[in-house]
C-alpha angles and dihedrals in degrees: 000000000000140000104204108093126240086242090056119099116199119212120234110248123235128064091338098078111097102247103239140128108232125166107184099162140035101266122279096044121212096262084045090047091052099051091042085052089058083045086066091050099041106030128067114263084246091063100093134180134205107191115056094221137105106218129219109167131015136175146126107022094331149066122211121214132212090258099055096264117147108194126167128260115232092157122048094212083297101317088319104115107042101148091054131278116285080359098193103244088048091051094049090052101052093051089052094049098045086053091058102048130310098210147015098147100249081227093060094027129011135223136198096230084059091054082035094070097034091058084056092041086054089044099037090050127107109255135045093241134115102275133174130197138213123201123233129175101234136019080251096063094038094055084049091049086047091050094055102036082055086046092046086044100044097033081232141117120199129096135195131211146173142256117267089011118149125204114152151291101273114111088250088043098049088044081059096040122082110213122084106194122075099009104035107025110126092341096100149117087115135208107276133238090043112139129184131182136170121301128185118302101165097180089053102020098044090205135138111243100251088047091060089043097055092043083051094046085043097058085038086057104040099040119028099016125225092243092081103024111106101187143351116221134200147151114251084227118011121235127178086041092057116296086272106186108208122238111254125269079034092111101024089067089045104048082047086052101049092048085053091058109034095251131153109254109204131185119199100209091167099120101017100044129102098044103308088125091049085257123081076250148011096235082070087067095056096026102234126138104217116212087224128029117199112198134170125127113067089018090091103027091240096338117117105247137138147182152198114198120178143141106305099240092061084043098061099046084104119092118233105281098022094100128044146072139207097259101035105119102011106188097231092054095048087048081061095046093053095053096044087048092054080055100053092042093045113018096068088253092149089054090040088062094041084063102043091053094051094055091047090047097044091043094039090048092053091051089047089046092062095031121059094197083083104077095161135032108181147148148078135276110323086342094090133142146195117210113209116210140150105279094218096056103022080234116142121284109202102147081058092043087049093042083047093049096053099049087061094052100050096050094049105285132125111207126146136206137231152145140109084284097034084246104126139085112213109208104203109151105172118261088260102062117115124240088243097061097034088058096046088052093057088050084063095053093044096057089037085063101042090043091065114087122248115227 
């Protein structure tokens, strides 16, 4: 059954959708209303939306709903689709490729696009060493994959990570994640010997980089003891805890820490890799050479495809046969990686995401400067984030930042929320959005945000 009429012509996606924001109907429209209505019926409960559309075309800076809504896209599908959703040479990709084969198992027959990805994982790295790579199908499964290739190197087990860290939904990924609601809650029990302690939170903690480090090495030291950690993990710039941007020098202490010690240092760049910061990836910013690199998220375009990339030596730990799975490296999936990494090296995607951040930084400052709500305005590139709090005691706002998040939809605007409290708006438009609609999408938070009442 379906509920777009025959009459009914959808637009492509890609470039081809005219890039404008259009809202024609109340969200969620009545063709939306009915297939999210059979959402109800067919999908688990867990499974949540934010957004009340059914989508049908999406590209450039919008996505397009079965009802004619055009609303802009602030999200990406969180930072998915960077190059721009059914970018052309992707698409075309992906077609060629179907057309060839779809599957052999690179474990059981091997393919060159495989190969292919892995040689521009190993360049596009951070580091001149000798690296290697292994493909995944999601960041969840790469951080996994990460977390046993540094147990098979070190001979040890234990693994460190940070307050308000995010690395998946698998059970070793929520023991390393933070937060409990929505990812942990009644799913336990969790993988052992995970540990986690505080990392830098500037804007909270107050304190300098190397400060936050020390107090982090310090509790590393004290409780849990170098001799059996295998590896610390941590996003360059967390995400789902709130796009926290460490305090320099952060990084820097615990990288040298981890080399002192013989400890797996691994960088989860699964949401801010491929130039979302408005660097390849995130570790540039902070000039630190992880021994590990997780990637997944804007490294297919859509297509569910991940990676872990690190010095040789650590990769082949594993013994043959010790890393793999049916689906890592579909073919499909790696003939979409190349292309969109041919985007983000030629198009001018790094830049792309330079200037986007400057307008979100320069536009969101100036909200936050005549409206207290707004205690932190952070980020880097097209990687950038508002912090809602009261404005009389600088404590989390989630019930505003909520409020906040559902006027925009609602007039045409994708944003999405995150953070530890549920206080903070992520800003992540995909690198082929135009100035135009990115501006006037920012016109729509701004008078969401003016248009809820201060106590």
């Amino acid at each position: 059954m379906t509920l777009i009429d025959e009459t009914i012509t959808i637009p492509a996606g890609g470039p081809t959708l005219e890039q404008v924001r259009r809202v024609v109907t109340e969200l969620p429209g009545p063709r939306s209303a009915a297939i999210l209505s059979r959402k109800t019926d067919a999908v688990a409960a867990g499974i949540a939306h934010s957004v009340p559309v059914a989508v049908v075309a999406a590209g450039g800076g919008v996505v397009l709903d079965a009802d004619g809504n055009s609303l802009i896209d602030l999200g990406s599908g969180i930072a998915v689709t960077s190059v721009g959703n059914a970018h052309p040479a992707v698409a075309a990709a992906i077609a060629a490729q179907a057309a060839q084969f779809t599957h052999t198992c690179f474990m059981v027959s091997p393919y060159e696009s495989y190969v292919e990805v892995a040689e521009a994982l190993n360049r596009l790295t951070p580091g001149a060493h000798a690296k290697k790579t292994a493909l995944f199908n999601s960041g969840a499964e790469a951080v996994e994959n990460a977390i046993k290739i540094a147990r098979k190197h070190t001979g040890r087990q234990a693994v460190v990570a940070f307050d308000h860290g995010y690395h998946g939904r698998t059970n070793l990924t929520m023991a390393l994640t933070a937060k409990a609601m929505p990812y942990k809650a009644g799913f336990g029990p969790f993988a052992p010997e995970v540990y986690r302690v505080p990392g830098s939170y500037p804007y909270r903690d107050g304190l300098t980089g190397p400060e936050a480090a020390q107090r982090a090495i310090t509790l590393i030291e004290k409780q849990i003891g170098a001799d059996g950690l295998a590896a610390v993990i941590i996003e360059p710039i967390q995400g789902e805890g709130g796009f926290i941007v460490p305090a320099d020098g952060f990084l820097d202490a615990i990288v040298a820490w981890c080399r002192a010690h013989g400890v797996v240092f691994i960088a989860d760049e699964v949401q801010t890799g491929f130039a979302r910061t408005g660097a390849m990836f995130a570790s540039e910013i902070f000039g630190i050479e992880p021994d590990l690199v997780t990637t997944a998220k804007g490294i297919a375009a859509g297509l569910p495809l991940a990676g872990v990339t690190g010095r040789a030596e650590i990769m082949d730990a594993a013994h043959p046969g010790g890393l793999g799975g049916t689906y890592g490296g579909n073919p499909v999936a790696c003939a979409a990686a190349i292309a969109a990494i041919s985007a983000f090296e030629n198009e001018g995607l790094v830049e792309r995401a330079q200037q986007i951040g400057t307008i979100l930084q320069e536009r969101l400052r100036a909200i936050a400067a005549a409206d207290p709500r707004i205690g932190d305005v952070r980020g880097h590139g097209a990687m950038v984030a508002a912090e809602f709090v009261d404005p009389a005691t600088g404590e989390p706002d989630a019930a505003l930042t909520g409020a906040v998040a559902k006027a925009c939809i609602a007039q045409g605007v994708i944003v999405l929320t995150c953070g530890t409290f549920g206080n903070v708006i992520r800003f992540l438009p995909p690198l082929s959005i135009g100035d135009d609609l990115l501006r006037d999408g920012l016109d729509v938070v701004a008078a969401a945000l003016a248009g809820i009442r201060q106590d």
